[in-house]
LOGUPA-337397 format. One record per residue (C-alpha): residue number from 1; residue in one letter; x, y, z. Coordinates in nm, 3 decimals. Example, Ala and Ser with C-alpha at 12.3 -4.5 7.8 and 13.67 -1.06 7.14 Angstrom:
! residues 2
{node 1,'A',{1.230,-0.450,0.780}}
{node 2,'S',{1.367,-0.106,0.714}}
END
This chain:
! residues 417
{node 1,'X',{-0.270,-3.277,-1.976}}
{node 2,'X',{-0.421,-2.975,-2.190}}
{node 3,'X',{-0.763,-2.965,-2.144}}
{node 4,'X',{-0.982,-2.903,-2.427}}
{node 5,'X',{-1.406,-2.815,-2.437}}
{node 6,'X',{-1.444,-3.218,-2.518}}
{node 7,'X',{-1.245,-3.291,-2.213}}
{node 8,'X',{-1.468,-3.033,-2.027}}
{node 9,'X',{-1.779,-3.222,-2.098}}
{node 10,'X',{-1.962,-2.984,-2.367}}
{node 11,'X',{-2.163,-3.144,-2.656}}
{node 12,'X',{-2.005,-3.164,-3.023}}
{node 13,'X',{-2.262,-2.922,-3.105}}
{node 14,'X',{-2.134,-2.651,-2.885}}
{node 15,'X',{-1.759,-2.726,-2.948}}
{node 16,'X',{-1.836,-2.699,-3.303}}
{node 17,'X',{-2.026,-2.407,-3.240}}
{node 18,'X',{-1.696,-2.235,-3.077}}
{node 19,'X',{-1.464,-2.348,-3.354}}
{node 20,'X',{-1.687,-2.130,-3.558}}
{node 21,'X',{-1.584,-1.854,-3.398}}
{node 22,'X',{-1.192,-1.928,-3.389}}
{node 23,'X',{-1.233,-2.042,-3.021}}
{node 24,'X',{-1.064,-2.410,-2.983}}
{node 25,'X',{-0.897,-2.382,-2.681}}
{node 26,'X',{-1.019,-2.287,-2.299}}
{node 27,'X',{-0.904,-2.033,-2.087}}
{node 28,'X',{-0.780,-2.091,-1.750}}
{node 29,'X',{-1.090,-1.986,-1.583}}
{node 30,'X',{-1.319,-2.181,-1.802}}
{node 31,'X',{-1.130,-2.456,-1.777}}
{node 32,'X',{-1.210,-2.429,-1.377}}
{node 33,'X',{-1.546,-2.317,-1.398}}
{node 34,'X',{-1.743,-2.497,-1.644}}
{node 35,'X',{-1.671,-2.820,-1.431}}
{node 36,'X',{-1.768,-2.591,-1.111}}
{node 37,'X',{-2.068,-2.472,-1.260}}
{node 38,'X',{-2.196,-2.878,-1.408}}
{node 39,'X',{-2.198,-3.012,-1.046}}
{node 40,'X',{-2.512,-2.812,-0.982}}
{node 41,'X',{-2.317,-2.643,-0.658}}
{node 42,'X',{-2.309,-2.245,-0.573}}
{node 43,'X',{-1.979,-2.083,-0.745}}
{node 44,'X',{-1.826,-1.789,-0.655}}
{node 45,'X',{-1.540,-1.722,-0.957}}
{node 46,'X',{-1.320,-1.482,-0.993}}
{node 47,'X',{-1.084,-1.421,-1.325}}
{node 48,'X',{-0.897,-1.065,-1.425}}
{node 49,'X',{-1.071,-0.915,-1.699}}
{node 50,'X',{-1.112,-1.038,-2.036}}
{node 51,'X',{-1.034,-1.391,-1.970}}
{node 52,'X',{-1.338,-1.538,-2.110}}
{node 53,'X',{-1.580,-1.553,-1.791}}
{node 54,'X',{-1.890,-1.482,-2.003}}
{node 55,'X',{-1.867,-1.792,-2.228}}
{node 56,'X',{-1.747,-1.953,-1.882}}
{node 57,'X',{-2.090,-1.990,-1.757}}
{node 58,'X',{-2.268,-1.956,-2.044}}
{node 59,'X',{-2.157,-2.267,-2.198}}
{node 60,'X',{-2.276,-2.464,-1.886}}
{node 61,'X',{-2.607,-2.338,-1.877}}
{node 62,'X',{-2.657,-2.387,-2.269}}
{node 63,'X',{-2.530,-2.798,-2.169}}
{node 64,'X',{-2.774,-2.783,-1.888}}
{node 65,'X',{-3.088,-2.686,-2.067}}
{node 66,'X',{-3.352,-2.913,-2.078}}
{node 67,'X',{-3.559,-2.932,-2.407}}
{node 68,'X',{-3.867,-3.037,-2.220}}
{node 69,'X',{-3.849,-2.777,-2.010}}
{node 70,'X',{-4.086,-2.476,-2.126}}
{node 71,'X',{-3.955,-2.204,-1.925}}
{node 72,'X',{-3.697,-1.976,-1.825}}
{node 73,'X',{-3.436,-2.250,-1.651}}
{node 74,'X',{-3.152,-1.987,-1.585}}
{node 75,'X',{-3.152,-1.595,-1.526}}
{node 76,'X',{-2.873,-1.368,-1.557}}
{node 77,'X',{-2.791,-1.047,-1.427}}
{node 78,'X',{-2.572,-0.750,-1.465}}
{node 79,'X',{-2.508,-0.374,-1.324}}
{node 80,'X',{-2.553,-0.216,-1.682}}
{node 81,'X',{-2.764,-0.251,-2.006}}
{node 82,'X',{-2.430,-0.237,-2.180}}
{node 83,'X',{-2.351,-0.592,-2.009}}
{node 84,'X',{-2.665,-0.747,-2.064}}
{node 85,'X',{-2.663,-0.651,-2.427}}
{node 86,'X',{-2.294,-0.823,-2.480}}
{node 87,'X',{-2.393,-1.146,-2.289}}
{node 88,'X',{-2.731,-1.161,-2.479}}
{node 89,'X',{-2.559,-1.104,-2.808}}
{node 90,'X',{-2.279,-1.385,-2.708}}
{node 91,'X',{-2.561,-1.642,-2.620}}
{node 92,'X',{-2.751,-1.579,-2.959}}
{node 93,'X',{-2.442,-1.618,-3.170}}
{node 94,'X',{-2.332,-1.928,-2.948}}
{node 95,'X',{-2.676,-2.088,-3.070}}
{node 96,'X',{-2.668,-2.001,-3.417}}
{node 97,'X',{-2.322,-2.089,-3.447}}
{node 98,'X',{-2.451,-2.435,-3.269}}
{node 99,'X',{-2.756,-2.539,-3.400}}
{node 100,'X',{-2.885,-2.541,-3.069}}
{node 101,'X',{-3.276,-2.401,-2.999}}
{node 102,'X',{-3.179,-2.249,-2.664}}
{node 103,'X',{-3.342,-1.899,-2.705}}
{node 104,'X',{-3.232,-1.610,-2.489}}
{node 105,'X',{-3.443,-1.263,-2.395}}
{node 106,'X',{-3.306,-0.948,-2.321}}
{node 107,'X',{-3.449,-0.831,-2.079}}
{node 108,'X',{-3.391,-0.438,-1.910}}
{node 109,'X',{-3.536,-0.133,-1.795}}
{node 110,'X',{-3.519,0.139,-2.097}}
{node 111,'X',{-3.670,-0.112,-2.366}}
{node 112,'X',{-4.058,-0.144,-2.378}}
{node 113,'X',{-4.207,-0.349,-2.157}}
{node 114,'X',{-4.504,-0.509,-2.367}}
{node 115,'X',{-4.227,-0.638,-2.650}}
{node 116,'X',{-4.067,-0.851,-2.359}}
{node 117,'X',{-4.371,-0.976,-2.229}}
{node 118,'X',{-4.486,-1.087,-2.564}}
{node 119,'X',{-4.111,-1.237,-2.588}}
{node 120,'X',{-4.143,-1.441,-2.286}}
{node 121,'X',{-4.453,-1.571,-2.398}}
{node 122,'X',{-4.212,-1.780,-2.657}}
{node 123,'X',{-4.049,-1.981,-2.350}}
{node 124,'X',{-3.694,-1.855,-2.354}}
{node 125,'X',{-3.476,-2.049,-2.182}}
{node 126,'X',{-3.249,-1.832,-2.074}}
{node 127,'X',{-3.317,-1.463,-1.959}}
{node 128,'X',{-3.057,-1.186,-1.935}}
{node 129,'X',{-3.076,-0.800,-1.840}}
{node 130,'X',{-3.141,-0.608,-1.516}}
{node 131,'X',{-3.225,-0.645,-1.196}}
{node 132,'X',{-3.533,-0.432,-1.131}}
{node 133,'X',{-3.673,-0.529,-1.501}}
{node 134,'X',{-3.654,-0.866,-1.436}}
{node 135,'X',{-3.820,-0.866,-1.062}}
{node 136,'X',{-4.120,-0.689,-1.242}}
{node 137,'X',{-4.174,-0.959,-1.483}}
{node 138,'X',{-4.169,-1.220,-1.225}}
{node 139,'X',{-4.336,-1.080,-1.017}}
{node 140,'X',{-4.658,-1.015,-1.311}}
{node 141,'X',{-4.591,-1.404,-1.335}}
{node 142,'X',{-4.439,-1.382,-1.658}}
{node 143,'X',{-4.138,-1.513,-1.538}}
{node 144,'X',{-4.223,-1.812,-1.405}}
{node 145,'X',{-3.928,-1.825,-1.156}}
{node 146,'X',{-3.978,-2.219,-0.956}}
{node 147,'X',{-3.867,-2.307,-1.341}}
{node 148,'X',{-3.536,-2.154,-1.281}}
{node 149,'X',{-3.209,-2.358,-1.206}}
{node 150,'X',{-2.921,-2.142,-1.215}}
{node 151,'X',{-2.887,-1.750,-1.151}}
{node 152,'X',{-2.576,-1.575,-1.244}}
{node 153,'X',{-2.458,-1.248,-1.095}}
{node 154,'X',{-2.248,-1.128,-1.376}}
{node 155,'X',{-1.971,-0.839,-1.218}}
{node 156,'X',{-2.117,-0.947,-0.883}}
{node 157,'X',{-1.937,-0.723,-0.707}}
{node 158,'X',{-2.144,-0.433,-0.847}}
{node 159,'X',{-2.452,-0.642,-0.806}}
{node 160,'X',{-2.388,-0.678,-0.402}}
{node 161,'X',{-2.347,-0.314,-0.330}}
{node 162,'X',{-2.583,-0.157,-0.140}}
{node 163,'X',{-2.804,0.018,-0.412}}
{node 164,'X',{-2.848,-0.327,-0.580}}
{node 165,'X',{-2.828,-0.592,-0.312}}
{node 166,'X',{-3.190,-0.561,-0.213}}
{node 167,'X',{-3.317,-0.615,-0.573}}
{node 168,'X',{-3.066,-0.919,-0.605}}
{node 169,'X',{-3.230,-1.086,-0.270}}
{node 170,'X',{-3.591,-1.023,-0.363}}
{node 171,'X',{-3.491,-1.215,-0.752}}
{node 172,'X',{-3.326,-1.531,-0.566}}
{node 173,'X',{-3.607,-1.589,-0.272}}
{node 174,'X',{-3.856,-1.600,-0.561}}
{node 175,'X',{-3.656,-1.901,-0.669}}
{node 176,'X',{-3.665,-2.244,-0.520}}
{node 177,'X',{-3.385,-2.332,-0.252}}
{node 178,'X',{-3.240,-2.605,-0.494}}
{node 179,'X',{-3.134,-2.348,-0.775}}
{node 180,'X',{-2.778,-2.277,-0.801}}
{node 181,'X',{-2.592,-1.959,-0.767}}
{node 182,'X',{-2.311,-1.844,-0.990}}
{node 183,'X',{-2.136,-1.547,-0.898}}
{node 184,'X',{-1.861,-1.398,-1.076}}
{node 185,'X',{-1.612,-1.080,-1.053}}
{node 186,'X',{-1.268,-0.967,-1.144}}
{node 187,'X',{-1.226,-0.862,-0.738}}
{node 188,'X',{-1.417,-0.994,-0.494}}
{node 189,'X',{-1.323,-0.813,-0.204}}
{node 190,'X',{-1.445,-0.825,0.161}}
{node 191,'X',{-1.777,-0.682,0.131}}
{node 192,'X',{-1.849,-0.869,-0.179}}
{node 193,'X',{-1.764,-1.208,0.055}}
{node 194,'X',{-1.970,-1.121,0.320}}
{node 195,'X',{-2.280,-1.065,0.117}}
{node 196,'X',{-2.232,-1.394,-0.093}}
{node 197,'X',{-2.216,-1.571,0.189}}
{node 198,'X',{-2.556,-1.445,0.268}}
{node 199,'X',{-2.725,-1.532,-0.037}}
{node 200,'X',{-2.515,-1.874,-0.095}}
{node 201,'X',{-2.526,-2.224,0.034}}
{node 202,'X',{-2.241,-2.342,0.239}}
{node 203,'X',{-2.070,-2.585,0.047}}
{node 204,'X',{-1.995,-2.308,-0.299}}
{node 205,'X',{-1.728,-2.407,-0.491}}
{node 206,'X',{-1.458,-2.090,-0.504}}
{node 207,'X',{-1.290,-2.054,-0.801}}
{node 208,'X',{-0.984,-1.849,-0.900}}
{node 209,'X',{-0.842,-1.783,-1.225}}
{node 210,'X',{-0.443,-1.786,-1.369}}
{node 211,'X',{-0.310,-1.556,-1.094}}
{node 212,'X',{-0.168,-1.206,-1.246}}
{node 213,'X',{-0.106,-0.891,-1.040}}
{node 214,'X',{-0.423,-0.679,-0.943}}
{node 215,'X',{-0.637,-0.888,-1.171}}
{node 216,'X',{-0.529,-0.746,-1.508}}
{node 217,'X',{-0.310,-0.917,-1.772}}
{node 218,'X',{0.036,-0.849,-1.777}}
{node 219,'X',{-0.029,-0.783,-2.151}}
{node 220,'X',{-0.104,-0.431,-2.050}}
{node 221,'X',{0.153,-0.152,-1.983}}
{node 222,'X',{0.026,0.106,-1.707}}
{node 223,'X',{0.159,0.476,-1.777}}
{node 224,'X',{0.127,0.818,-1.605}}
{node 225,'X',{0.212,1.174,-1.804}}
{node 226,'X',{0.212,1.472,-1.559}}
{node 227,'X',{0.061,1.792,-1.661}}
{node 228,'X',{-0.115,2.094,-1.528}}
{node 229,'X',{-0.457,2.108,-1.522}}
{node 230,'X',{-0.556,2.358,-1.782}}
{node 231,'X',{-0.345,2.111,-1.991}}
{node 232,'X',{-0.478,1.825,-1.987}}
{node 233,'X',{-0.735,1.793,-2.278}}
{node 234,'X',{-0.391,1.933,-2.476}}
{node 235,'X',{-0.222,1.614,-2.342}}
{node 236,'X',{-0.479,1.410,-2.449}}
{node 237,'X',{-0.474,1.508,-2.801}}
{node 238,'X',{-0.099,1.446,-2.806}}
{node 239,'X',{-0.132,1.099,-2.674}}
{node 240,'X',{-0.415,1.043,-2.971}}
{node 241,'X',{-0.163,1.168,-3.242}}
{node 242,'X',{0.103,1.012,-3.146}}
{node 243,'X',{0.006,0.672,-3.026}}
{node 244,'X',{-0.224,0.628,-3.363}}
{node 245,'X',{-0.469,0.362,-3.138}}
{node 246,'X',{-0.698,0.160,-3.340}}
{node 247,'X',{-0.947,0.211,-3.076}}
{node 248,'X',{-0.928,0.429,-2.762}}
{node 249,'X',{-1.151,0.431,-2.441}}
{node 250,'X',{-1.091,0.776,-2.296}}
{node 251,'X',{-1.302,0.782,-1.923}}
{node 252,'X',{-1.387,1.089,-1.716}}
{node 253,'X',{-1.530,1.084,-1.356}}
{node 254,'X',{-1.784,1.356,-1.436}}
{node 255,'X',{-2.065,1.244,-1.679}}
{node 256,'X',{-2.178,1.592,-1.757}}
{node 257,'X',{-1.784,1.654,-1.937}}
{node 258,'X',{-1.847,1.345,-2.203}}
{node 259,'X',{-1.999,1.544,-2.425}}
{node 260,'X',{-1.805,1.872,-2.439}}
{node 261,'X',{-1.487,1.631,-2.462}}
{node 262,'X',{-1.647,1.491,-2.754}}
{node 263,'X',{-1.783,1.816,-2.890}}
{node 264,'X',{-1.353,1.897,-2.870}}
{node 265,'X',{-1.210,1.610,-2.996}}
{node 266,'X',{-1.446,1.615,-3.306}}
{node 267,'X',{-1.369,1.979,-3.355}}
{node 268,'X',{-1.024,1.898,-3.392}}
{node 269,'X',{-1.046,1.599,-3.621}}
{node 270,'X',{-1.051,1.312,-3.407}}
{node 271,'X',{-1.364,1.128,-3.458}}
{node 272,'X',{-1.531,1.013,-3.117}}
{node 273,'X',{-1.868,0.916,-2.941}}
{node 274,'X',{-1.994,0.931,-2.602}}
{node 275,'X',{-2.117,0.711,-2.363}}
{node 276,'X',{-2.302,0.749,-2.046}}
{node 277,'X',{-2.545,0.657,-1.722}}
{node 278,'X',{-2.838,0.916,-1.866}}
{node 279,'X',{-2.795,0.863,-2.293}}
{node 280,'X',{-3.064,0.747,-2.436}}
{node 281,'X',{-3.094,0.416,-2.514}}
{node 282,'X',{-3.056,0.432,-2.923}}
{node 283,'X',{-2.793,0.672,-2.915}}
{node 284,'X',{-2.610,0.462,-2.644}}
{node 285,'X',{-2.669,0.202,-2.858}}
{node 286,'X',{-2.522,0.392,-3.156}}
{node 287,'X',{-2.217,0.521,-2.993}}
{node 288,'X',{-2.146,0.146,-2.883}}
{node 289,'X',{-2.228,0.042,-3.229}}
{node 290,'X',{-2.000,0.310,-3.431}}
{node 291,'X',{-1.680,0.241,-3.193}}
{node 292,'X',{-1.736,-0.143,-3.255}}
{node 293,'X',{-1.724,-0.136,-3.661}}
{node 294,'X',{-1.443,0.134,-3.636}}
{node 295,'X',{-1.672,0.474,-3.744}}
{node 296,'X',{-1.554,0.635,-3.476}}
{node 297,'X',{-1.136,0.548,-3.319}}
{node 298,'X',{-1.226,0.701,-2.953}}
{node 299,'X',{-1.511,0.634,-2.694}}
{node 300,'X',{-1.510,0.835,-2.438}}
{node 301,'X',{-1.703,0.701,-2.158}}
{node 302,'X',{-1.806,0.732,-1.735}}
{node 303,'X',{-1.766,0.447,-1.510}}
{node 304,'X',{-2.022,0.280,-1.676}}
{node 305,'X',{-1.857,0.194,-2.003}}
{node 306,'X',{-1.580,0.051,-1.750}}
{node 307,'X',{-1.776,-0.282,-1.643}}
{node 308,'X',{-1.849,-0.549,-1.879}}
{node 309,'X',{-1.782,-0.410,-2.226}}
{node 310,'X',{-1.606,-0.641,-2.429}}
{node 311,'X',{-1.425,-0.483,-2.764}}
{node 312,'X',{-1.219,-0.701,-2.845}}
{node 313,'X',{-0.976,-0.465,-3.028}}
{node 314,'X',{-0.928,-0.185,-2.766}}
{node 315,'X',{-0.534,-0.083,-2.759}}
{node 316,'X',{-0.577,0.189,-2.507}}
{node 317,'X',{-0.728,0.352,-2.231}}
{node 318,'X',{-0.642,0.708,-2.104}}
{node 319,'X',{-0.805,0.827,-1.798}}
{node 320,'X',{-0.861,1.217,-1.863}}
{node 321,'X',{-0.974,1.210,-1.507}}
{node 322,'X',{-0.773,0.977,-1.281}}
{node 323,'X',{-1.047,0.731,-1.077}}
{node 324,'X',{-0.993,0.787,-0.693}}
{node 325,'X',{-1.128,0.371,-0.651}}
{node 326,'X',{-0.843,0.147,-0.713}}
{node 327,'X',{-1.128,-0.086,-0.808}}
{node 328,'X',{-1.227,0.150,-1.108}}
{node 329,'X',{-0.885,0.161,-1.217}}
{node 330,'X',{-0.883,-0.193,-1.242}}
{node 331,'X',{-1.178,-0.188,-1.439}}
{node 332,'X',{-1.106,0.052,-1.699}}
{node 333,'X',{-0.762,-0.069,-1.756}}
{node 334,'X',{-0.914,-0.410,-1.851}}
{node 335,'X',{-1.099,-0.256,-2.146}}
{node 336,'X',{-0.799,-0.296,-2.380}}
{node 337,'X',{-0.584,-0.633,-2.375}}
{node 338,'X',{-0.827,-0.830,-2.439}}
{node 339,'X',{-0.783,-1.219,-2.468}}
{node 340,'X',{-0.390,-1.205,-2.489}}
{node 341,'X',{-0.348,-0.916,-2.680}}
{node 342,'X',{-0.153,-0.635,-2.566}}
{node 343,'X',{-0.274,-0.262,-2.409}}
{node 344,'X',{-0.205,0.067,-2.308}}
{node 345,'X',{-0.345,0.224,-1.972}}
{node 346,'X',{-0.293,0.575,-1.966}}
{node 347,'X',{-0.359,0.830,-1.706}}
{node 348,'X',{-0.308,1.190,-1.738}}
{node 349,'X',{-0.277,1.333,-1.366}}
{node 350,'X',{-0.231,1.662,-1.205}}
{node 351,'X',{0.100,1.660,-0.940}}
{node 352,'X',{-0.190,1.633,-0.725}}
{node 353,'X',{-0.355,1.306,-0.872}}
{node 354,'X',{-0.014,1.115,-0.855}}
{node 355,'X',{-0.117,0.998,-0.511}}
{node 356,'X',{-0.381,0.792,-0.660}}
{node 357,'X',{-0.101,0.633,-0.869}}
{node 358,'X',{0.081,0.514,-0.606}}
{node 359,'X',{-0.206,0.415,-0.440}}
{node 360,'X',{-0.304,0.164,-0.726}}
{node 361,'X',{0.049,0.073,-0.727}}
{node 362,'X',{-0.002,-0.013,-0.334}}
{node 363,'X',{-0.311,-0.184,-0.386}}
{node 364,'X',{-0.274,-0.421,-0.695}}
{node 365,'X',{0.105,-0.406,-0.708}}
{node 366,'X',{0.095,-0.283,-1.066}}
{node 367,'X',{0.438,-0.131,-1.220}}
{node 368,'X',{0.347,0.274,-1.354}}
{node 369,'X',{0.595,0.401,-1.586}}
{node 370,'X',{0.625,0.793,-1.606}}
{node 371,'X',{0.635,0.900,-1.948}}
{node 372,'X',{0.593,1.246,-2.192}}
{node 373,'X',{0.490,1.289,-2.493}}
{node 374,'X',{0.795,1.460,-2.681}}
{node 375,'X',{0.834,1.524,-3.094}}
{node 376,'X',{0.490,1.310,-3.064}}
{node 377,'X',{0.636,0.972,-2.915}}
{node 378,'X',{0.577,0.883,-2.561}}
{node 379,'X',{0.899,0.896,-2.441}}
{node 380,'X',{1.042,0.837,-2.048}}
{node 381,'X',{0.987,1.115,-1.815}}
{node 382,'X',{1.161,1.232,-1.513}}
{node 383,'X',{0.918,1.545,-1.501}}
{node 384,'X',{0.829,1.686,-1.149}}
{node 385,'X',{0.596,1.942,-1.024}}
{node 386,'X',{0.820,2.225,-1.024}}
{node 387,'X',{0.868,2.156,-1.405}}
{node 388,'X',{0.510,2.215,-1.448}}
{node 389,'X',{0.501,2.596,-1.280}}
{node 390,'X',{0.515,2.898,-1.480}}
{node 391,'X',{0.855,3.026,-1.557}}
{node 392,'X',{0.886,3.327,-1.341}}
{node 393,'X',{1.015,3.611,-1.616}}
{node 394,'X',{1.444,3.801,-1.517}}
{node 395,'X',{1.390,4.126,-1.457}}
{node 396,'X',{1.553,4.308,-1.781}}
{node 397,'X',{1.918,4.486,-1.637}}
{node 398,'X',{1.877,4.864,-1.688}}
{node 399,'X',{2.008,4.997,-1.919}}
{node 400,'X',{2.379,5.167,-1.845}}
{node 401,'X',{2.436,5.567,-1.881}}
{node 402,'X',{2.699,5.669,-2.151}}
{node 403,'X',{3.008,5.638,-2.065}}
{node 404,'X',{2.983,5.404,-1.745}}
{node 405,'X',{3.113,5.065,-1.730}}
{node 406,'X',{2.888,4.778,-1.636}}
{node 407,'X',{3.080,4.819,-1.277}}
{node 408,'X',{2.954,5.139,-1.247}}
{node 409,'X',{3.322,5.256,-1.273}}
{node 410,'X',{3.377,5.549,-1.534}}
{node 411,'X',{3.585,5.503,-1.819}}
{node 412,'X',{3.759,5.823,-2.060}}
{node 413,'X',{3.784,5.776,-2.419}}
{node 414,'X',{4.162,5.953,-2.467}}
{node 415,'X',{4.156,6.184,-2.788}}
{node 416,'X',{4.453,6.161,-2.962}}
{node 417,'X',{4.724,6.410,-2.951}}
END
C-alpha cells in the first residue's frame, strides 16, 4: 500500500500546507521517519542526499507542538549558517503555507545577539541555528531549555566531530532526560555511531532510507577529465561552455582561491559568486541569494557550501580541486540531483589526483566515466598521463651539401655530349 502524509498521521492543515507547495507524495525516508520520530523515541536516520530529510523531521515536530506550551519545545542544530538558514526558511513557509502559528527563530553566531533575544521573548516554538549561539542563550536563560522535547542534529555527522561534539553535549544535558533525540546524516559512519550512542538512549529507533550506492541518487552521472595542472581553470571553462548548466557548484579545497576563481570566471564572461567559511554574513547571504534566482549560473564554493544547501535546480558540480575525503565527495556530488532530477559530478584531476577517484570508487562503489571535452562536447576519453606531457620537439635533419645524396653517396650530373 502507497503511503501518503494522511496515512502518516499529519493534520489536514499540514497536508494541505504541502500540496501548496507541489509536495503530495512522501519520500522513502519520510515515509520511515515521521512515524520514528511520533513515538517520542531517539532516531538515528540516515537518507542519501536530497531525499527530503529536512521536511522529514520537521513535519513531526510542527504535529507535536503544543499550543499551550509557551516555549521553545524543539531545538535544531546544524554545522553551518547556510543550513540553519534553509531549515528556518522551510519551517516558515511550511506555516504560512499551513495556517499553523508554530513560529520558528533563527538563531546563529554572525547575526546580532540583542535582535534574537528580543525574538525569543515572542515564545517561538521551535529554534534553529548553531551550536555555540544557541548554548549562550540558554545558558542567559533565554532559552528556557526543561521546555524542550525534541533536539535534532541536522548533518549529525559534522555535529559529532571533535570540534563540535563538546558544544552538542553541553546543549542536550541542559535538557531534561525525557526529551528525544533525532539525529540525522547521509553517512553515519563508525565514529559518528560511537558518539550517538553516547548521547542516546538505548532503545533509538535506526532508520535507513531507499538503499542507492554511496548514498547518492543514481540520478547523478560521476565523471573525471584529466589534465595538467596549469590547465585546469582552462578545463573548467570548457566544461562551462559546453555543458550550458543552468546552475553550477564549482568547489575548491583552498578557501583563499574562491575569489580569484571568481575574479577569472567573471573576467571571461561567466557570471559567478563566491562562497565561503570567513564571507561576511550579507555578502554570503547575497552570493546564496543571486545563485538561487539565477543572477549568477556558477557558485563556486569550499566545503562549506557542500553540507546542507538545498537548490533545488543544481545540474552540476565540478570539483576544480578533487576532495581527498570520500565523505566530501559524497557531499558535494549531492548538491545537484535533487529530488529525482538528474546531475552531473565533475572532477577535473591531475594524473596524480586519479587515485582519489578510484578511491571513491572503492569506497561508495560509484561508476566514474573518463571523459574530454572535444569540439566543446564532453566526449569519452581514453587519455593517459603520457598524453598530457609536453611533446618533446625532432631535431631538424641538416641540411645536405650540394651534390650529395641523402645517403651521403655522391651523385654526377652527366653534361651532354
Amino acid at each position: 500500500m502507497e503511503q501518503n502524509f494522511q496515512t502518516l498521521g499529519l493534520s489536514d492543515a499540514l497536508v494541505a500546507g504541502l500540496a501548496k507547495q507541489d509536495i503530495t507524495v512522501p519520500t522513502d525516508i519520510q515515509t520511515k521517519m515521521i512515524p520514528a520520530i511520533m513515538t517520542g523515541k531517539d532516531v538515528v536516520g540516515r537518507s542519501e542526499t536530497g531525499s527530503g530529510k529536512t521536511l522529514a523531521y520537521l513535519l513531526p515536530i510542527f504535529q507535536k507542538i503544543d499550543p499551550n506550551v509557551r516555549g521553545t519545545q524543539a531545538i535544531i542544530l546544524t554545522p553551518t549558517h547556510e543550513l540553519a538558514a534553509q531549515v528556518h526558511r522551510q519551517a516558515e513557509l511550511l506555516a504560512k503555507n499551513a495556517g499553523v502559528n508554530v513560529g520558528c527563530a533563527l538563531i546563529i553566531g554572525t547575526a546580532r545577539l540583542q535582535r534574537q533575544v528580543e525574538r525569543l521573548r515572542e515564545k517561538p516554538p521551535i529554534v534553529v541555528g548553531s551550536t555555540g549561539r544557541i548554548l549562550d542563550l540558554i545558558k542567559r536563560k533565554k532559552i528556557q531549555a526543561h521546555l524542550v522535547k525534541t533536539i535534532v542534529l541536522d548533518e549529525g555527522d559534522r555535529l559529532l566531530e571533535d570540534g563540535n561534539f563538546a558544544a552538542v553535549q553541553a546543549v542536550i544535558k541542559t535538557t531534561l532526560r525525557d526529551r528525544q533525540l533525532v539525529l540525522l546524516s547521509a553517512s553515519v559512519g563508525g565514529e559518528t555511531q560511537q558518539r550517538a550512542k553516547e548521547i542516546m538512549k538505548e532503545d533509538a529507533l535506526f532508520v535507513e532510507g531507499a538503499s542507492q550506492v554511496g548514498q547518492v541518487p543514481d540520478t547523478i552521472s560521476h565523471y573525471f577529465i584529466l589534465t595538467a595542472p596549469r590547465e585546469k581553470f582552462l578545463m573548467l571553462r570548457k566544461v562551462l561552455a559546453g555543458e550550458k548548466p543552468k546552475k553550477a557548484m564549482v568547489f575548491l579545497n583552498n578557501p583563499e582561491n574562491i575569489e580569484v576563481t571568481v575574479d577569472k570566471l567573471n573576467y571571461h564572461g561567466i557570471k559567478a559568486a563566491g562562497i565561503y567559511g570567513q564571507v561576511g554574513k550579507l555578502d554570503r547571504k547575497t552570493a546564496l541569494d543571486d545563485f538561487r534566482e539565477g543572477r549568477v549560473q556558477v557558485l563556486v564554493a569550499s566545503d562549506i557550501g557542500a553540507r546542507g544547501l538545498d537548490i533545488p535546480d543544481v545540474t552540476h558540480v565540478i570539483n576544480l580541486d578533487i576532495p581527498e575525503d570520500p565523505t566530501h565527495y559524497l557531499h558535494r556530488a549531492g548538491r545537484c540531483g535533487r529530488q529525482g532530477q538528474t546531475g552531473c559530478a565533475i572532477s577535473i584531476v591531475t594524473p596524480y589526483e586519479r587515485r582519489w577517484i578510484h578511491k571513491y570508487e572503492k569506497v561508495w562503489g560509484l561508476r566514474f566515466a573518463q571523459k574530454d571535452m572535444v569540439y566543446g562536447k564532453l566526449t569519452d576519453s581514453t587519455k593517459t598521463k603520457k598524453d598530457l606531457e609536453p611533446r618533446k620537439s625532432q631535431p631538424k635533419e641538416k641540411a645536405q651539401p650540394k651534390g650529395q645524396a641523402k645517403s651521403g653517396k655522391k651523385f654526377v650530373i652527366k653534361k651532354k655530349k
